[in-house]
C-alpha positions as CSV (number, residue, x, y, z in Angstrom):
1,X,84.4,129.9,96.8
2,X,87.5,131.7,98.0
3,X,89.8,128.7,98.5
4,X,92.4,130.1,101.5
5,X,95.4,129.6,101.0
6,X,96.8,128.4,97.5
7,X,100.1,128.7,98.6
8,X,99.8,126.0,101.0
9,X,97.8,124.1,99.1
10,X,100.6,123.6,96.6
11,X,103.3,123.9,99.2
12,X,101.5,120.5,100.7
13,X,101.2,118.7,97.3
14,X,104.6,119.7,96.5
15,X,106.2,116.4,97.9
16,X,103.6,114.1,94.9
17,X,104.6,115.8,91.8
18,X,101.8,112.9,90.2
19,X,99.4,115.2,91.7
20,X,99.7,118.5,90.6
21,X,97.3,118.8,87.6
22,X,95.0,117.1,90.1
23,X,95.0,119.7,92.6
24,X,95.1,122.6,90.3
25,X,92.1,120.9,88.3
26,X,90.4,120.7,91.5
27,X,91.7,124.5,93.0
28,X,90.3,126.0,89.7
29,X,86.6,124.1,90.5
30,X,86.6,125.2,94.0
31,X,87.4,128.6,93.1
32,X,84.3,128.8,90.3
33,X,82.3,127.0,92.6
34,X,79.4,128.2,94.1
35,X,79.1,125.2,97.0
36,X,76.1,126.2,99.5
37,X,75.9,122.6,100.7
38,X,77.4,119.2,100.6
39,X,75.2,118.2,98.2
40,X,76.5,121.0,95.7
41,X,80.0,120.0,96.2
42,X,78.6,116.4,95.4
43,X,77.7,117.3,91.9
44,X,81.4,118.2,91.0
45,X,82.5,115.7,93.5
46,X,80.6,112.8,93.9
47,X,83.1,111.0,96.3
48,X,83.0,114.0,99.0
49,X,82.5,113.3,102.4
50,X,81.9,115.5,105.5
51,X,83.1,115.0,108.8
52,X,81.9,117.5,110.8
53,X,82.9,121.1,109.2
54,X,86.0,118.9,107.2
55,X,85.6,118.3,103.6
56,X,87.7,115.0,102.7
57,X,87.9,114.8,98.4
58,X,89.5,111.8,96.8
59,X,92.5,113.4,94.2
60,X,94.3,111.5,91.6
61,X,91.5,108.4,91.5
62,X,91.4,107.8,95.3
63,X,95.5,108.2,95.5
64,X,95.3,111.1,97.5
65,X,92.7,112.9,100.2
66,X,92.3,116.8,100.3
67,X,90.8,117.8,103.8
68,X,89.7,121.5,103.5
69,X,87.4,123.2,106.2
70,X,84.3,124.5,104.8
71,X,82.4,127.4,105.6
72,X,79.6,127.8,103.1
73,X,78.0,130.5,104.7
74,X,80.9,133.1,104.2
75,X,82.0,130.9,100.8
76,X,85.2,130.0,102.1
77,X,87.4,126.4,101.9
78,X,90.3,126.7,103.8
79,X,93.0,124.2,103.3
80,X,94.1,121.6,105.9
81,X,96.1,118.8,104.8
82,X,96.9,116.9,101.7
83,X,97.7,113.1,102.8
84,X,98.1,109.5,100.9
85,X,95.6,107.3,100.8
86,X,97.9,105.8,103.5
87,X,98.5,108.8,105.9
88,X,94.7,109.3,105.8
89,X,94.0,106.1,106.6
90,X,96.4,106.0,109.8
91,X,94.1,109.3,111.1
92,X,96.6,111.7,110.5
93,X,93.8,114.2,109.6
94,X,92.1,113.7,112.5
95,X,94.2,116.3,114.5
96,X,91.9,119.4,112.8
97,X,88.5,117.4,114.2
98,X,87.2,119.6,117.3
């Protein structure tokens, strides 16, 4: 998958330091993934869930949430927000929902 952008990726996970081999564990598995469906990204990433074209992956053992965009037909993830378990919870992803 061509995981867009990695710079902002890390530029969001920046402020948790605890999650950094986390995200680049999961950057390097997106980026050798060949994901055609949810239930492909399911077999890396069991805990995945899809709301509409959002992704939303549990990092760091449910600490974190990684919402990316998905667009398996052109084999592209585009990054959206990296939250808390906390931010997530109070729908501060919400704002990239059509």
């Amino acid at each position: 998958m061509n995981v867009i952008s990695k710079r902002r990726l890390f530029a969001k996970a920046d402020k948790h330091p605890d999650a950094t081999v986390a995200i680049q564990d999961w950057f390097d598995a997106a980026s050798a993934a060949e994901w055609r469906s949810l239930e492909d990204v399911r077999q890396t990433y069991p805990a995945t869930d899809m709301v509409g074209m959002l992704a939303i992956f549990n990092i760091k053992g449910n600490r974190y949430r990684l919402i990316v965009r998905m667009v398996f037909q052109y084999r592209r993830v585009y990054i959206k927000e990296f939250l808390t378990h906390a931010e997530y919870s109070k729908g501060a992803w919400k704002k990239w929902l059509p």
